[in-house]
C-alpha positions in Angstrom: -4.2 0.2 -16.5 -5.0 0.6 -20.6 -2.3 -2.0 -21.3 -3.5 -4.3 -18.9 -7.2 -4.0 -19.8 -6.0 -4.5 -23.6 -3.7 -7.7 -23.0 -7.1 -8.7 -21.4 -9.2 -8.0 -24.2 -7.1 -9.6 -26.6 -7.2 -12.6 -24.8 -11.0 -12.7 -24.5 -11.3 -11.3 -28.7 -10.1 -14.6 -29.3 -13.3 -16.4 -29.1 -16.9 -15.7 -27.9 -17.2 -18.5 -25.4 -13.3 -18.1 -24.5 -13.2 -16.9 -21.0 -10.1 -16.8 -18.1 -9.8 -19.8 -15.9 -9.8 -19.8 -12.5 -5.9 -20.5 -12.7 -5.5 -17.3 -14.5 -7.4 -15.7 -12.0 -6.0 -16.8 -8.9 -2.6 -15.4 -10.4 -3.4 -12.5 -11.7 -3.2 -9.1 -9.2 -3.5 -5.7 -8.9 -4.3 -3.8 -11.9 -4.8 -6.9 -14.2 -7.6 -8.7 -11.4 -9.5 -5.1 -11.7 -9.4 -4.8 -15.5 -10.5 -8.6 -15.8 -13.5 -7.1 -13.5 -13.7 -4.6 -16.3 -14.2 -6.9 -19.2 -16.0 -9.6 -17.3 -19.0 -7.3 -15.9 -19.1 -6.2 -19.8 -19.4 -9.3 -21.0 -22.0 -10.3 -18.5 -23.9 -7.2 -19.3 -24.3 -8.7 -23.0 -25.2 -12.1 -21.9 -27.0 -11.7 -18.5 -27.5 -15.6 -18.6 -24.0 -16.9 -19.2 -23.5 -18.7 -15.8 -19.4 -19.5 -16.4 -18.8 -15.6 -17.1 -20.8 -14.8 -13.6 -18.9 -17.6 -12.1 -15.5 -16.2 -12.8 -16.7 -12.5 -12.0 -17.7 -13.8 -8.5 -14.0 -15.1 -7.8 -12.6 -12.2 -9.8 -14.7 -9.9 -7.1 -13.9 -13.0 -3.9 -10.0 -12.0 -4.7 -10.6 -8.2 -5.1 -12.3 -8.5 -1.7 -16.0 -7.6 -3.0 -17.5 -10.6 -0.9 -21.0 -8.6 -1.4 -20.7 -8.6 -5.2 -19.0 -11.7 -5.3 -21.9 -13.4 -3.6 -24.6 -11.9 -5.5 -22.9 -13.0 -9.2 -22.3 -16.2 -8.1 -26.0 -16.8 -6.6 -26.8 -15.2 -10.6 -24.6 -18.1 -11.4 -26.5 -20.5 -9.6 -29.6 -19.5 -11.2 -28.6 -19.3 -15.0 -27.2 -22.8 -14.1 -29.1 -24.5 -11.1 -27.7 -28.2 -12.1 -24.3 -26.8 -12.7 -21.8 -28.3 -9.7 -19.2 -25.7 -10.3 -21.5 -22.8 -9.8 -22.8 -24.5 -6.5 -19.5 -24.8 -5.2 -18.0 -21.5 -6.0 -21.8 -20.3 -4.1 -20.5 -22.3 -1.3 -17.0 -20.8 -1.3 -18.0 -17.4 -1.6 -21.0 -17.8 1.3 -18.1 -19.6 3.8 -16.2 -16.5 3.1 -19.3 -14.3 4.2 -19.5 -16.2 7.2 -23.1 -17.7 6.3 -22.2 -21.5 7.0 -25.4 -23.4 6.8 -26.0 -22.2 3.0 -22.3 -22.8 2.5 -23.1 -26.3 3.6 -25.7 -26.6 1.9 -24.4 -25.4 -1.6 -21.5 -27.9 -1.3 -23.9 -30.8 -0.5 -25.9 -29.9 -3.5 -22.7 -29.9 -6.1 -21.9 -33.1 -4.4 -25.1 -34.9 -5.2 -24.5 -33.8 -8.6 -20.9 -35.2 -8.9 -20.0 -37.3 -5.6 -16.1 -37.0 -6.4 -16.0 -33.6 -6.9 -12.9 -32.6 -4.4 -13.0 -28.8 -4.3 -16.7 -29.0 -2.8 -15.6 -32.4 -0.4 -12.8 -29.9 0.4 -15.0 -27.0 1.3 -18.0 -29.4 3.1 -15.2 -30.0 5.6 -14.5 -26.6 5.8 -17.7 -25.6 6.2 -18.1 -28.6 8.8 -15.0 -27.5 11.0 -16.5 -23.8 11.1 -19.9 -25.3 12.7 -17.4 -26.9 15.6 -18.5 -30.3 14.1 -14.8 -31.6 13.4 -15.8 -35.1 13.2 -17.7 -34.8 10.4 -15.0 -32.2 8.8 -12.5 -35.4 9.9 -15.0 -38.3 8.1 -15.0 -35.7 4.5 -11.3 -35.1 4.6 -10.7 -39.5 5.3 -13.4 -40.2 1.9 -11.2 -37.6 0.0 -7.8 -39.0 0.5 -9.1 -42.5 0.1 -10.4 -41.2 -3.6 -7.0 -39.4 -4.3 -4.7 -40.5 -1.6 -1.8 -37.7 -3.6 -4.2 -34.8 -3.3 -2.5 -31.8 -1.3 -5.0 -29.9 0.1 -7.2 -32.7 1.1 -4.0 -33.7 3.3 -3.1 -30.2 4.3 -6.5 -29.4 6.0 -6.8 -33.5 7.5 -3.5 -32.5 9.3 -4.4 -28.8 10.1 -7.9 -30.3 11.9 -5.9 -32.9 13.8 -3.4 -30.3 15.2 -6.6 -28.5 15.9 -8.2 -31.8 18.1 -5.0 -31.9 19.9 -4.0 -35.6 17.7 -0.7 -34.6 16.7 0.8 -38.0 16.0 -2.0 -38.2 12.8 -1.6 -34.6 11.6 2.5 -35.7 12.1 1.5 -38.6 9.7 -1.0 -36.8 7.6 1.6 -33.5 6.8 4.8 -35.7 6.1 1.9 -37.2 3.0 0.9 -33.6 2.1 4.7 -32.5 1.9 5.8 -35.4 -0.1 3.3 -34.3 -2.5 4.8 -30.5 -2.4 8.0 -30.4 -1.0 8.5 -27.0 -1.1 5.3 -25.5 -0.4 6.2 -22.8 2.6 2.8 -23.3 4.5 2.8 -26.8 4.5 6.2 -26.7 6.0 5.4 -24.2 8.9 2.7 -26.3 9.6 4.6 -29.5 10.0 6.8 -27.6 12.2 3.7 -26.5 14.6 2.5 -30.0 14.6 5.9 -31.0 15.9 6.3 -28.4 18.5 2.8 -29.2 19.4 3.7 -33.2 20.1 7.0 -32.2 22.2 9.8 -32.3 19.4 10.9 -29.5 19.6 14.6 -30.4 18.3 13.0 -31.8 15.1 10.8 -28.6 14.8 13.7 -26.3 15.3 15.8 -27.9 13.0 13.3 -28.1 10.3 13.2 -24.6 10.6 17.2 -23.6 9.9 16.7 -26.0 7.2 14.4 -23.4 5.4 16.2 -20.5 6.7 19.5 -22.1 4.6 17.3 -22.8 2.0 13.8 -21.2 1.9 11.0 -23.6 -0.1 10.4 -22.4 -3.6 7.1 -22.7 -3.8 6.3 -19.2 -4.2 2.7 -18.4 -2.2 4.6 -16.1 0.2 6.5 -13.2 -0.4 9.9 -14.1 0.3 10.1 -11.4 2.9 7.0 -13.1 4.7 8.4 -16.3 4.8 11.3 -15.5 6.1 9.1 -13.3 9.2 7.3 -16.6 9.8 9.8 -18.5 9.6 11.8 -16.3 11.9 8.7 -16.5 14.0 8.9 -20.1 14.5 11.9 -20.4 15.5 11.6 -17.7 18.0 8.7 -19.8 19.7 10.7 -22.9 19.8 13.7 -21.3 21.0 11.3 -19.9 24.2 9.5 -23.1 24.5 13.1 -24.9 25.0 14.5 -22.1 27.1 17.0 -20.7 25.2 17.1 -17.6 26.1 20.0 -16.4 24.7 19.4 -17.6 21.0 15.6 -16.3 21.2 17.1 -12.9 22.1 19.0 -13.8 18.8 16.6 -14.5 16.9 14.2 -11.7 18.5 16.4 -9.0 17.4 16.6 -10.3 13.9 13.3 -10.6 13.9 12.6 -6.9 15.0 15.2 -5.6 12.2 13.0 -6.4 9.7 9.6 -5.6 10.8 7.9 -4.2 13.9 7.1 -6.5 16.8 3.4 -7.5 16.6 1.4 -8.1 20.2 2.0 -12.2 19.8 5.5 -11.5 20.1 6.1 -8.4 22.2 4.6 -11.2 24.7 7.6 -13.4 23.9 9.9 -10.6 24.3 8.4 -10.5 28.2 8.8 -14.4 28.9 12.4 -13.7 27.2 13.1 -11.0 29.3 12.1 -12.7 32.4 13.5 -15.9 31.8 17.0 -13.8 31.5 16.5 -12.7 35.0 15.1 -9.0 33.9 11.8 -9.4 35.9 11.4 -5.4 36.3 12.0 -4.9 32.5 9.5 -7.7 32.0 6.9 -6.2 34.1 7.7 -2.7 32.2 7.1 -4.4 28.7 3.8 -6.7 29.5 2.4 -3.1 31.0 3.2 -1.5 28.2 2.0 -4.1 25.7 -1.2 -3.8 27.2 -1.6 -0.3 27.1 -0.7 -0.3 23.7 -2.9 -3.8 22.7 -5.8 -3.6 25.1 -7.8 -6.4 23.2 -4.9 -8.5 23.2 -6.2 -11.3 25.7 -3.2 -13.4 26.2 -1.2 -10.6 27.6 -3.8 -10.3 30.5 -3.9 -14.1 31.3 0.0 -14.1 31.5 -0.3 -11.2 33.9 -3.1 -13.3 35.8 -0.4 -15.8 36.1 2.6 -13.7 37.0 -0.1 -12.5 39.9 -0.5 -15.7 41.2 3.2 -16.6 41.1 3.2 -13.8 43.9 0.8 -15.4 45.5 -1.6 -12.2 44.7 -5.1 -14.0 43.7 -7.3 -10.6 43.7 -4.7 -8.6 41.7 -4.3 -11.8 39.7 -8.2 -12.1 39.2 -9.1 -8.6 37.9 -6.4 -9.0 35.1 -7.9 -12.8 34.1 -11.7 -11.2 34.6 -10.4 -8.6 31.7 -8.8 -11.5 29.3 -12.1 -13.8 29.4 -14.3 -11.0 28.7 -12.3 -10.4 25.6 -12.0 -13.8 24.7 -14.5 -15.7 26.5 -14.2 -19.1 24.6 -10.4 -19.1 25.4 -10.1 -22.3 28.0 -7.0 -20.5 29.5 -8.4 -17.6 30.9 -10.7 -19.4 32.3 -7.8 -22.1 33.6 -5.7 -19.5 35.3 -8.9 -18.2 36.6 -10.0 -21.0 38.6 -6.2 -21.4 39.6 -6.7 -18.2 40.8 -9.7 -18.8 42.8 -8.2 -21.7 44.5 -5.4 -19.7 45.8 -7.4 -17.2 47.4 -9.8 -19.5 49.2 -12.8 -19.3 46.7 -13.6 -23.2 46.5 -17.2 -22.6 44.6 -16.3 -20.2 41.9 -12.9 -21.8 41.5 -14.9 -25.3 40.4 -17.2 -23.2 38.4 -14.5 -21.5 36.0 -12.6 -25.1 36.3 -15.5 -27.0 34.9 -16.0 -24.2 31.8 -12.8 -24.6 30.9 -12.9 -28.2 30.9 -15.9 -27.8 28.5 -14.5 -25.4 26.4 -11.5 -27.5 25.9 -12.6 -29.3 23.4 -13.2 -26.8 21.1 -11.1 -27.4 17.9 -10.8 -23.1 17.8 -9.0 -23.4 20.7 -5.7 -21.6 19.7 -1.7 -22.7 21.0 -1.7 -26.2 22.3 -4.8 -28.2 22.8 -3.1 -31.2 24.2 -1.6 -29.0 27.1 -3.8 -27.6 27.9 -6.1 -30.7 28.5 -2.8 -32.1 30.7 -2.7 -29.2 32.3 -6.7 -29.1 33.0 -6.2 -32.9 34.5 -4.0 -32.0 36.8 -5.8 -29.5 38.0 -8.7 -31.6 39.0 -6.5 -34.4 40.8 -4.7 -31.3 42.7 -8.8 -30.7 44.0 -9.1 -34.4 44.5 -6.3 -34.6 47.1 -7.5 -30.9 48.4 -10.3 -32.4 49.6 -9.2 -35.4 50.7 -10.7 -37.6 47.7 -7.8 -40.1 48.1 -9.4 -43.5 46.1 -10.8 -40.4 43.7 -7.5 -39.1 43.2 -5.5 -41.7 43.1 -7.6 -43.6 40.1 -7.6 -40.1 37.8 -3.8 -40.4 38.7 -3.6 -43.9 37.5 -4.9 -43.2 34.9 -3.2 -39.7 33.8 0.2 -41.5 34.4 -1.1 -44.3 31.8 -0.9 -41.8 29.5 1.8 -39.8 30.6 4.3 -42.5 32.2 7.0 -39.8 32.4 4.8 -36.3 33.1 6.9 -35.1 36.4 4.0 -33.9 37.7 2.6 -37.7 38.2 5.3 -38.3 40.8 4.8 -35.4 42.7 0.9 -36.2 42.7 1.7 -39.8 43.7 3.4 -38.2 46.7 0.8 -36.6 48.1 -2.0 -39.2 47.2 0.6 -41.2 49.9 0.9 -39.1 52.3 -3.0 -38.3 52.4 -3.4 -42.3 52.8 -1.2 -42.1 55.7 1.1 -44.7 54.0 4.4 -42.8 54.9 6.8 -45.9 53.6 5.0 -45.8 50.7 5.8 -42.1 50.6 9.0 -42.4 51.3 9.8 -44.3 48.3 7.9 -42.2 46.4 10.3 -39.1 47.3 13.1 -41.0 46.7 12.0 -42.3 42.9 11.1 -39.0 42.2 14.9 -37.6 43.1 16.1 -40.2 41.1 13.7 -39.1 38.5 14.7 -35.5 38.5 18.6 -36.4 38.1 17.6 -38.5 35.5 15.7 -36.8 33.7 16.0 -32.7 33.7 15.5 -32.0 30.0 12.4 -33.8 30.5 11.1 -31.7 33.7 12.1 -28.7 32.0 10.4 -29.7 28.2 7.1 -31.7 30.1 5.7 -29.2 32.2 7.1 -25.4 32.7 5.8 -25.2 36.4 8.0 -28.0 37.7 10.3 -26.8 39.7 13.3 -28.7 41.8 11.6 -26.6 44.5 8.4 -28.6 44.3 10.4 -31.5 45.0 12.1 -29.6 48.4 8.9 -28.9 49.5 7.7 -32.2 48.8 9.9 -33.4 51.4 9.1 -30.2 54.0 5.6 -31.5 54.0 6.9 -35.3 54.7 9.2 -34.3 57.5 5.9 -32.3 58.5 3.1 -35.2 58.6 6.1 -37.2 60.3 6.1 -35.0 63.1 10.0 -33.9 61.9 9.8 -30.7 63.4 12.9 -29.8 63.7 13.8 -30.9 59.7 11.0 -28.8 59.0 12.7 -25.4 60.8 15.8 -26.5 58.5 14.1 -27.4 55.2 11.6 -24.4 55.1 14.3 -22.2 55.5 15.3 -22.1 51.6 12.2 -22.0 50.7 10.8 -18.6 52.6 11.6 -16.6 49.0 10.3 -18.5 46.8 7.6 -16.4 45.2 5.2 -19.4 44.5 6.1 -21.3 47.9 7.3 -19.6 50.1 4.3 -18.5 52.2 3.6 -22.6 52.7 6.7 -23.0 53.7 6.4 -19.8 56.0 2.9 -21.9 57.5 4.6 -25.2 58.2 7.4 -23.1 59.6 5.3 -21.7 62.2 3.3 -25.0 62.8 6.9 -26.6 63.7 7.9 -23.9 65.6 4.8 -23.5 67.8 4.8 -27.8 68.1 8.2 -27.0 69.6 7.0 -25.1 72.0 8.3 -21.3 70.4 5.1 -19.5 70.3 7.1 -16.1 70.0 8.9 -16.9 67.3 6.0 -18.6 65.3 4.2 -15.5 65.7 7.1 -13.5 64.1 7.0 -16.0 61.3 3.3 -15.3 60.9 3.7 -11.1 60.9 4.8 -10.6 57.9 2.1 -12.4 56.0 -0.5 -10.7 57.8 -1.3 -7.8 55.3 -1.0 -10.5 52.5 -3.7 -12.4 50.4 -1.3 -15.2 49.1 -2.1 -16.9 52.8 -6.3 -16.6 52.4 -7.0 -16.4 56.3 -5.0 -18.8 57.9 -2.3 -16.7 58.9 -4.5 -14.5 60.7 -6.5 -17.5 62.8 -3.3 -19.4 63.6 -2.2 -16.1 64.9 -5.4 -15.7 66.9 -5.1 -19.4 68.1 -1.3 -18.8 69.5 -2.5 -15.3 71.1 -5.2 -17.3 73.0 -2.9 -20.5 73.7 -0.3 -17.4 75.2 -3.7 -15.7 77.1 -3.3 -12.7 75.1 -6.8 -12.7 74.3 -7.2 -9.0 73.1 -4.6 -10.0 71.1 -6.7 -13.0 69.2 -9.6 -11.3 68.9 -7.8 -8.2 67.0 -6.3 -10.8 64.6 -9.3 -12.5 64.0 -11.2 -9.5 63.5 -8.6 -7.8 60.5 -8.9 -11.0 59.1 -12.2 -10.4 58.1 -11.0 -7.1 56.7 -9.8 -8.7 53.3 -11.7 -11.9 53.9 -15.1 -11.1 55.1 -17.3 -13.6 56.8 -14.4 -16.2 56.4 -15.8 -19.5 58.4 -11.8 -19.7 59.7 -12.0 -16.1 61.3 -15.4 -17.2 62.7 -14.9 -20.4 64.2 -11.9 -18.6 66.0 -13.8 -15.9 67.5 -17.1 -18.0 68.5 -14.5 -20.1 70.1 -13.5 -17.1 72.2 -17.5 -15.6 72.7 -18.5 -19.0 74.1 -15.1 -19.4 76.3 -16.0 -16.1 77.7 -19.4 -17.3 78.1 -20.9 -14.4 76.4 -23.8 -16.3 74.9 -25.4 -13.2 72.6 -22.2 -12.5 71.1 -21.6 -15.9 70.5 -25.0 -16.5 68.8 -24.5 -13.0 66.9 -21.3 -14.6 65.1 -22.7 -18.0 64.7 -25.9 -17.1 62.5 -22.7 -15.1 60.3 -21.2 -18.5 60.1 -23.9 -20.2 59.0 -24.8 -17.6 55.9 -21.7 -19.2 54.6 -21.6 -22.0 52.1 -19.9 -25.2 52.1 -19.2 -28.1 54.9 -18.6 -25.5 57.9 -22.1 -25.0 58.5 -22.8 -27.9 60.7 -20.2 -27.2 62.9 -21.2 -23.3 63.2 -25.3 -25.2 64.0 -23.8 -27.4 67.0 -22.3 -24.6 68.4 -25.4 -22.7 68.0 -27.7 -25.3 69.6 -24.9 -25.3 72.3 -25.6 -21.8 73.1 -29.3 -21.8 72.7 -29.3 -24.6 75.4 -27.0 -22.1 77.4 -29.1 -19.5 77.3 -32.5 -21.3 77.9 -30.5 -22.7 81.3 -29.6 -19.6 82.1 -32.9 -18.0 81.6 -34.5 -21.3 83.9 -37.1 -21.9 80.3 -36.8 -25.3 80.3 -40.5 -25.8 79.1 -40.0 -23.7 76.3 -38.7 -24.9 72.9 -35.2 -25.3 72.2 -34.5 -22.7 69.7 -31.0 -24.8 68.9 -33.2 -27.9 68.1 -34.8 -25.8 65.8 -32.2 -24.2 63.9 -30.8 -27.7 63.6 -34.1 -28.9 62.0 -34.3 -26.0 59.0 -31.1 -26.6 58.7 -31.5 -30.5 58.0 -34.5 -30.0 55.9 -32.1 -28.4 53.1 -30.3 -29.8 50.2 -26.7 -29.2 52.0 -24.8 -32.2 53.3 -24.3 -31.9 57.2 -20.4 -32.7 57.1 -18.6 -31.0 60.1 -15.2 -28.7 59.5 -12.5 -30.2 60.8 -8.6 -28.5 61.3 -7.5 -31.3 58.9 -9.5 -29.4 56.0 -7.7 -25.9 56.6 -4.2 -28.0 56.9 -5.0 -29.8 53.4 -4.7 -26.9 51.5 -1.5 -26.1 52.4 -0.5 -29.8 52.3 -1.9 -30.7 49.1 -2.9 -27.3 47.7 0.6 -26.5 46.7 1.3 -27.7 43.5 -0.3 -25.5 40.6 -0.1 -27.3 36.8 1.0 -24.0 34.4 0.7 -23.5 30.8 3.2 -22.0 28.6 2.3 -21.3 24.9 
C-alpha cells in the first residue's frame, strides 16, 4: 500500500497541474485506485476549486464503487466548472450509474450544447435514452454518432446491442461485423455478434464463431481469461440446446461445471438437457430443486408453467406462472404462457386479458432472450383465437400476412389447414395436408430450428381432425389411436375418439374412452357433458345428471354442465328446477347467455300455463328485456362453439430461450 501510494506521489510531484488521466484510471486496481483516492482527496483539500482534480476523484470513487461520493465530487466539479463539457458528462455518467436518468439526461444535453461532437456524452444520451424505454431516440444518437466517426467502437457496439434489443437483428448483424472490424479481438464484441446471430436463426454461424475463440481466445484483454472462457463456454452451451444436441451440450455442460459452479440460467439448461435426453423424472427432480434453491429465479417457474400445460394440467400450470409474473412482472413470457394456460382450461376472458399485456409488453427493448420470438410466437397465438372462435376472414388475413413474413414458419401451414377446414373448403384442405407433408420431409431441420413446438404429431392430428369434419369415422378410430399418449394431444384425440365412436353407433365404448379423463382438467368440461349427453341418449338418466353435476366440482357454474342439466329439468318438466339452474347460467359471462334467457322465457311461459295466469306479465319477457337493455351481444351458444376448441384449439405456439 506505501509503495503504491509513493509511485503515485511521484507521479503527481512532477508538476502542480499534473494530474492522472482517465486512461490511467480506468487501468489502475486494487490498491493503486485506493491510494490515487488518497492523493486525490488531498490534493482537492488544498484546492477545493480545482474542477479536473474533482473530476478524476469522482471516477476514481465511480470505479471503487463509491457512487455517493462519486456523485457528490463530480456535481463539485460541475460547479467549480459550470461551462466545462467534460465535468457535465462525467455528472451524467456518474448520475446514470445512480439510476437518476432525467438529470443524466439532462447533464449530457448540456455538455452537448457546449461541444455538439463530443462522443462520450452522444454515447451516454443514448444510454440514458434506452434506460427511459425511449430506444428510438437512443437509435437516432447512436445513427448521428457513426455518421460523425463512422470507425468509432463503442458508438457501433451499443447501435448493435439496442437493435438486438428491438428484435432487428439483421442491422445489429450489420452494425457488429463494423464494430469488430474496428476491434477484432475485443471478447465482448464477439459474444455479442454471436447472440445477434443466434438471435436471427444462425445458429451454425454462431456456434462456429464460438470454437473459433475457444481455439483461439481474442486478445483484447477486458476479461479475465478464466471469464471468457465461462462465457464463452456459455454460449456455446445455449446454441448447442437451441439446435438440440443434446449430447454435445451435456459435453459442454460438464466442462462448463468443472470450472465453476452452475449458476440458476444454466441449472435451467441442464433441465431442458436432461429432458431432451429422455430423463424426464431427473428433469422434474432438478427444475424442483432449482427452485427451491433460486426462488426469485422467474424463468424456472414459467418453464414449469409450460411443462404443466404440456400435461395438459392448466391450474397446476397457472399457480407456477401466477409465481414467475409476480417476480418479474414486465417479462412478456410469463405472461404468454399464462394466457396459453388460461386457454387450455376454458378461461376465454382472462386468457385475452394476459394475451393482450403480453402483446404490450413486447415491445419493450428490456425484454430479455429473443424479442423476435417471442413476437412470432405472440402472433400465432392470436390467429390460434381467431380460428377458435370462428373468425375465419379475421384469421386468414393475420395469416396472410404472418406467412409474408415468415414464408417458411411451419406453423403457417398447419394454421392454413385449419383456416380451410373452418371455411368448409375440404379440397382446399386437402391440398393443404398434403403440401404440408411434403413440407415436413423437406424440410425437418427447419421444423426443428423454426419453432420448438412443432411436432410431426401436429401434423397426424391435423389429419385426425380432417377425416373427422369429413365424417371419416372409422379413420378417426385408426388415426386417434397413436395419438392417445401424447402428453400435449392426446386428450383431443381421446374427444374425437369418442365423437367417432358414438357416430358409429358404440355408445359403451365411447363412454369408456371418456372415463379416464373424467377426474382430469386437461379436458375443461367437455368430457363430463358429452358423458352426460350419451347417459341420456342410453336413458340412463341418473347417470347424466351425476356427470353433469361432478363437472361442476372442478368447473363450477360451467355454461356446458348447465345447458346439460336444464336440458334434463325441462325434459322432466320440472319447471322450478329448471328456472333454478337457468338464472346460474345466466350469471355467467360470454355468448351463452342468450341461450340460457330463451330457455328461461320458455319455462316462465310454462309455468304461467300451468298456473292458468295468462293476464299477468310474462316474467320470461321480462328477463329478456333487462337482459337486452345491457352492453352484451345477444349471440346464442351453439355445439359448433364447444367442438371448435378441440378442432382448432389444438395447436399451442411455444417459446424456447
Amino acid at each position: 500500500m506505501l509503495l503504491a501510494a509513493l509511485s503515485v506521489l511521484a507521479v503527481l510531484s512532477g508538476c502542480a497541474q499534473r494530474l492522472p488521466g482517465e486512461a490511467l484510471i480506468l487501468a489502475e486496481s486494487g490498491a493503486r485506485l485506493r491510494a490515487l483516492e488518497t492523493t486525490l482527496l488531498a490534493r482537492v483539500a488544498e484546492d477545493p476549486e480545482n474542477a479536473t482534480a474533482l473530476r478524476r476523484l469522482a471516477l476514481v470513487q465511480l470505479r471503487l464503487d463509491k457512487p455517493g461520493d462519486a456523485e457528490r465530487h463530480a456535481l463539485r466539479a460541475v460547479d467549480a466548472s459550470p461551462f466545462d463539457p467534460m465535468a457535465l458528462e462525467m455528472l451524467g455518467r456518474i448520475q446514470l450509474r445512480n439510476g437518476k436518468l432525467l438529470p443524466a439526461l439532462t447533464a449530457f444535453d448540456q455538455a452537448l450544447a457546449l461541444e455538439p461532437e463530443f462522443m462520450a456524452a452522444t454515447l451516454g444520451h443514448a444510454r440514458a435514452q434506452q434506460a427511459l424505454e425511449a430506444p428510438a431516440k437512443a437509435l437516432k444518437a447512436l445513427r448521428q454518432a457513426t455518421r460523425r466517426s463512422p470507425r468509432h467502437f463503442a458508438a457501433r457496439y451499443l447501435q448493435a446491442r439496442l437493435l438486438l434489443a428491438m428484435g432487428r437483428t439483421a442491422q445489429a448483424e450489420t452494425a457488429i461485423q463494423q464494430a469488430r472490424r474496428t476491434r477484432p479481438g475485443h471478447s465482448g464484441a464477439l459474444l455479442l455478434h454471436a447472440e445477434i446471430l443466434r438471435a436471427g436463426g444462425k445458429t451454425g454461424p454462431a456456434l462456429l464463431l464460438i470454437r473459433t475463440a475457444l481455439k483461439n481466445p481474442p486478445k483484447d484483454a477486458e476479461l479475465p481469461k478464466a471469464m471468457l472462457l465461462s462465457a464463452l463456454l456459455k454460449a456455446q452451451l445455449r446454441l448447442h440446446v437451441e439446435r438440440k444436441d443434446w449430447e454435445a451440450a451435456g459435453g459442454t455442460l460438464s466442462r462448463l461445471k468443472a470450472s465453476r459452479p452452475l449458476d440458476a440460467a444454466e441449472r435451467l439448461l441442464k433441465v431442458r438437457i436432461l429432458e431432451g435426453q429422455g430423463r424426464g423424472g431427473q428433469a422434474r427432480a432438478e427444475l424442483e430443486a432449482l427452485i427451491a434453491a433460486h426462488p426469485g429465479f422467474a424463468p424456472a417457474r414459467v418453464w414449469k408453467g409450460k411443462g404443466l400445460i404440456a400435461e395438459g394440467r392448466p391450474a397446476e400450470a397457472l399457480e407456477a406462472l401466477g409465481r414467475a409474473v409476480a417476480l418479474a412482472p414486465r417479462d412478456a413470457r410469463g405472461h404468454y404462457w399464462k394466457a396459453v394456460a388460461h386457454f387450455q382450461g376454458d378461461e376465454a376472458p382472462a386468457g385475452e386479458a394476459a394475451l393482450a399485456l403480453a402483446e404490450r409488453l413486447a415491445g419493450d427493448a428490456r425484454q430479455a432472450g429473443n424479442p423476435a420470438r417471442l413476437k412470432t410466437s405472440l402472433r400465432l397465438l392470436r390467429i390460434v383465437r381467431l380460428i377458435a372462435a370462428a373468425r375465419a376472414d379475421a384469421a386468414g388475413e393475420a395469416l396472410r400476412k404472418f406467412q409474408r413474413s415468415h414464408p417458411d414458419h411451419p406453423a403457417g401451414w398447419l394454421m392454413r389447414a385449419a383456416v380451410a377446414s373452418l371455411r368448409g373448403t375440404v379440397a382446399s384442405l386437402r391440398g393443404t395436408v398434403a403440401s404440408l407433408r411434403g413440407k415436413l420431409k423437406e424440410s425437418r431441420r427447419l421444423l426443428e430450428r423454426a419453432h420448438p413446438a412443432f411436432r410431426p404429431a401436429d401434423l397426424r392430428f391435423a389429419r385426425l381432425r380432417l377425416a373427422y369434419l369429413e365424417g371419416r369415422h372409422r379413420q378417426v378410430l385408426e388415426r386417434s389411436a397413436k395419438l392417445l399418449a401424447h402428453p400435449r394431444l392426446g386428450w383431443r384425440a381421446a374427444y374425437l375418439r369418442a365423437e367417432a365412436l358414438w357416430r358409429l353407433g358404440r355408445e359403451g365404448a365411447a363412454l369408456a374412452v371418456l372415463a379416464p379423463h373424467l377426474k382430469r382438467r386437461s379436458g375443461g368440461p367437455r368430457f363430463h357433458y358429452l358423458t352426460g349427453y350419451l347417459h341420456l341418449l342410453r336413458g340412463e338418466t341418473l347417470s347424466a345428471e351425476r356427470a353433469f353435476d361432478a363437472g361442476l366440482d372442478p368447473f363450477p357454474n360451467h355454461p356446458l354442465l348447465l345447458e346439460g342439466l336444464s336440458r334434463m329439468a325441462m325434459a322432466e318438466r320440472e319447471w322450478g328446477k329448471a328456472r333454478g339452474i337457468l338464472e346460474r347460467g345466466l350469471k355467467t359471462p360470454g355468448p351463452h347467455r342468450r341461450m340460457f334467457l330463451d330457455r328461461l322465457a320458455w319455462v316462465a311461459r310454462e309455468e304461467v300455463a300451468r298456473k292458468n295466469q295468462a293476464g299477468k306479465p310474462d316474467p320470461g319477457r321480462q328477463a329478456l328485456r333487462r337482459f337486452l337493455a345491457g352492453a352484451d351481444s345477444p349471440l346464442s351458444i351453439t355445439a359448433g362453439g364447444t367442438m371448435r376448441q378441440i378442432l382448432y384449439g389444438s395447436f399451442i405456439p411455444g417459446l424456447e430461450e
